[in-house]
C-alpha positions in Angstrom: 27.8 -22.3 34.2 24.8 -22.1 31.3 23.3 -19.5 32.8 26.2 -17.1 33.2 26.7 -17.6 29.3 23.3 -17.3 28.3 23.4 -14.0 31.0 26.0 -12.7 28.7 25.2 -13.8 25.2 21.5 -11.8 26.4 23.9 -8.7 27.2 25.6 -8.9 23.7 25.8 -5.6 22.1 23.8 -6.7 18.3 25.0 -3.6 15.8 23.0 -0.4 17.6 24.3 -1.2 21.0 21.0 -2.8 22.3 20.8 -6.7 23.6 18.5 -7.0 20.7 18.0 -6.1 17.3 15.4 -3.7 16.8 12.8 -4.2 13.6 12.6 -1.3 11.3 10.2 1.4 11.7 7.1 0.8 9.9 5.6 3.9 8.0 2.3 5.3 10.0 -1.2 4.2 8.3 -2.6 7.3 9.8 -2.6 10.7 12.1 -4.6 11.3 15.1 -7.0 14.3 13.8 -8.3 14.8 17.4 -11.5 13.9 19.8 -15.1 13.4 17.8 -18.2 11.8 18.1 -20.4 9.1 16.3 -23.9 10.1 15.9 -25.4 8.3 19.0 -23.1 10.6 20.7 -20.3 8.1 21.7 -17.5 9.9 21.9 -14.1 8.5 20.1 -11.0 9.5 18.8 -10.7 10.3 14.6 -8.2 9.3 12.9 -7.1 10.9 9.0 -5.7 8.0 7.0 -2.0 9.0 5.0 -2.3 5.6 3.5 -5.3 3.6 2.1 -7.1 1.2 4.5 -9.7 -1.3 4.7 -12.7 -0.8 7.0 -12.6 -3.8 8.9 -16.6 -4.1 8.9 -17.7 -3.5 5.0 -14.0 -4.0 3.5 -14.5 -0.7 1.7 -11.3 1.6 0.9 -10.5 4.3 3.4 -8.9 6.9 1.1 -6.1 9.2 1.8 -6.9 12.0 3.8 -10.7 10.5 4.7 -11.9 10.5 8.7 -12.3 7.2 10.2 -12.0 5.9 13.9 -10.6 2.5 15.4 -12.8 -0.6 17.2 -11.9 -3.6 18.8 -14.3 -5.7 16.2 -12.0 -8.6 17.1 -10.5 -9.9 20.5 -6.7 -10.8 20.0 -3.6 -10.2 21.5 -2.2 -6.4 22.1 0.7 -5.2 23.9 -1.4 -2.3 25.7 -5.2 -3.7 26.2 -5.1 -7.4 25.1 -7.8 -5.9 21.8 -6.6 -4.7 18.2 -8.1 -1.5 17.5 -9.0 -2.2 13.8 -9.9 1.2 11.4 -13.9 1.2 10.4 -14.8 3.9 8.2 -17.2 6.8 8.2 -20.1 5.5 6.4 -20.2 2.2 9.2 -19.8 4.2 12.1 -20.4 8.2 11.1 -18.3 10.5 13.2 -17.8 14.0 13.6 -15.0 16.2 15.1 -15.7 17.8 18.0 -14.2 21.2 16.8 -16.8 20.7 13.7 -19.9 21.0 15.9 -18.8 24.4 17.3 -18.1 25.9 14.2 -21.4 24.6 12.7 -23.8 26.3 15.9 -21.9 29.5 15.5 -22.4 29.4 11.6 -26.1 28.5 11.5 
């Protein structure tokens, strides 16, 4: 007998029509700028920060608009890979958009 009421106090429409409520939206940190590459030629997504950040290895301020790219410094718990991709900024880990280096052969 429980379990068919806790079946149907699960299936309980909560306000938007969903079994549960659903947490507000966050506002994005950052946009995905596109595939680069640090200077030992490992290559990574970049990432241009709408918001400012703090490197996660020197603490430094990632300003708005800057390049930076995302490590797992830190082992924790993730819905995806079971790491949290933490921002570290250019000057830690210098990187360079792939586009970038095509323009800058055909230039020079």
């Amino acid at each position: 007998m429980w379990l068919v009421a806790l079946y149907a106090w699960t299936r309980t429409p909560m306000g938007d029509g969903g079994a549960w409520p659903r947490r507000p939206q966050e506002p994005a940190h950052s946009r995905r700028a596109g595939p680069a590459r640090h200077d030992d030629g490992e290559r990574t997504t970049a990432y241009r920060a709408l918001g400012a950040l703090a490197c996660a290895q020197c603490a430094r301020v990632i300003d708005v608009g800057e390049l930076f790219s995302r490590h797992a410094l830190m082992p924790g718990r993730s819905r995806t890979r079971g790491v949290t991709p933490l921002p570290v900024c250019g000057r830690c880990r210098p990187l360079r958009l792939e586009g970038d280096e095509d323009e800058a052969q055909h230039e020079g």
